[in-house]
C-alpha positions in Angstrom: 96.5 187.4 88.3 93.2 189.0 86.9 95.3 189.5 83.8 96.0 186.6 83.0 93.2 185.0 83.3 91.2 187.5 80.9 94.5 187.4 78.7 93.8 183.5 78.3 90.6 183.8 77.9 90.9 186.4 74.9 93.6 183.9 73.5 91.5 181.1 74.3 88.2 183.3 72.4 90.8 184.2 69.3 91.8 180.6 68.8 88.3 179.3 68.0 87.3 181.9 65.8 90.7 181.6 64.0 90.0 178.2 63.5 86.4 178.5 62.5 87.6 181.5 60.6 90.5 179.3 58.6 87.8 176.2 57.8 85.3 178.6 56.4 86.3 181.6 55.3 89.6 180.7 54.2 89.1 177.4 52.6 89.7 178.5 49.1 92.6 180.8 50.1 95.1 178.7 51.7 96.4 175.5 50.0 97.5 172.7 51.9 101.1 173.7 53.5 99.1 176.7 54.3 96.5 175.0 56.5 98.7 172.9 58.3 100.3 176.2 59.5 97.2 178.3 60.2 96.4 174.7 62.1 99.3 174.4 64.2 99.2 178.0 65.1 95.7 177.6 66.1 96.9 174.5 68.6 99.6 175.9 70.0 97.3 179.2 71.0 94.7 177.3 72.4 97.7 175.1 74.7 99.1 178.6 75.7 95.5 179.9 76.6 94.9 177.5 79.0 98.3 178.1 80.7 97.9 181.5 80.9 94.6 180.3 82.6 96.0 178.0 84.9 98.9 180.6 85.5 95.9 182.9 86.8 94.1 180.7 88.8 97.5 179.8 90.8 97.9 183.6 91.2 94.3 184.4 92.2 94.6 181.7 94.6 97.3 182.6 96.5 98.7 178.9 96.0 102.4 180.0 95.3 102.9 182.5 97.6 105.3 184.5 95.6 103.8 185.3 91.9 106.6 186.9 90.3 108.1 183.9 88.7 104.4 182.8 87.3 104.3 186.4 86.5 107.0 186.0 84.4 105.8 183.2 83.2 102.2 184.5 82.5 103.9 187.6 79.9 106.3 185.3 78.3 103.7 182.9 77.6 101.4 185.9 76.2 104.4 187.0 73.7 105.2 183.6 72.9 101.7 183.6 71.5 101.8 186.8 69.6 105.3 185.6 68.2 104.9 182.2 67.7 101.4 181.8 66.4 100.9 185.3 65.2 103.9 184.7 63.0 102.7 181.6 61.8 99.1 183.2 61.0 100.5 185.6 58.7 102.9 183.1 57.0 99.9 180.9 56.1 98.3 183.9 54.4 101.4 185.5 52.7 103.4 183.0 52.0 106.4 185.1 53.3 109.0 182.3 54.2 111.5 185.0 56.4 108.0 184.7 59.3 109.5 181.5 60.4 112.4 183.3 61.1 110.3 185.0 63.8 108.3 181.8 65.0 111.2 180.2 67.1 111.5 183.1 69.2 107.9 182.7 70.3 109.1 179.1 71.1 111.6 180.1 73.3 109.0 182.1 75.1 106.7 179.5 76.0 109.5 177.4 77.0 110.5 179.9 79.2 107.1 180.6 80.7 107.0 176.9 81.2 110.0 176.5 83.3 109.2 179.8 85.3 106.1 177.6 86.3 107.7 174.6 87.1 110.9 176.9 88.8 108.2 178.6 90.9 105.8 175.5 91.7 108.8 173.9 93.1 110.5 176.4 94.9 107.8 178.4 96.4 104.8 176.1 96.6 103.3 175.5 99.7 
């Protein structure tokens, strides 16, 4: 519960300073296509971070009952960030095409940590 929680907070932290860090400091290193990327990678941490939030604050407060499907749901939603937005963060700066390859798999993860909540909500809620 505690985990996640701090783990969306630290994604949460990492998304604005990747963002700040993308309009300043690499304004004159990526081009357009590249931006859009960083961008996107950027949103879609942020959107995770709060669920990993929410995922702790239903844990912390004993609102499920039985956390080991929002567990579930609280790692695949922190590897869906490394994969999906990590993935796309070092596309924008390489240029390496073969990341995106990598970037659906992250995908699947949050998907997956998604239905784990809504599986566990329904089923176990009280």
């Amino acid at each position: 519960m505690k985990k996640f929680i701090v783990s969306g907070a630290i994604h949460g932290l990492l998304a604005v300073a990747l963002g700040a860090f993308a309009a300043h400091g690499l304004a004159d290193v990526l081009d357009a296509y590249g931006a859009d990327i960083w961008a996107k990678a950027v949103q879609y941490q942020m959107f995770h971070a709060a669920g990993l939030l929410v995922i702790g604050i239903l844990m912390s407060r004993n609102i499920i009952g039985n956390n080991k499907g929002l567990n579930i749901a609280g790692w695949c939603m922190n590897a869906g960030i490394v994969f999906f937005s990590g993935s796309l963060y070092i596309l924008a700066l390489s240029g390496i095409k073969v990341l995106g390859a990598i970037t659906p798999i992250g995908g699947v993860l949050f998907l997956i940590g998604w239905l784990f909540i809504i599986k566990t909500v329904v089923k176990e809620g009280k």
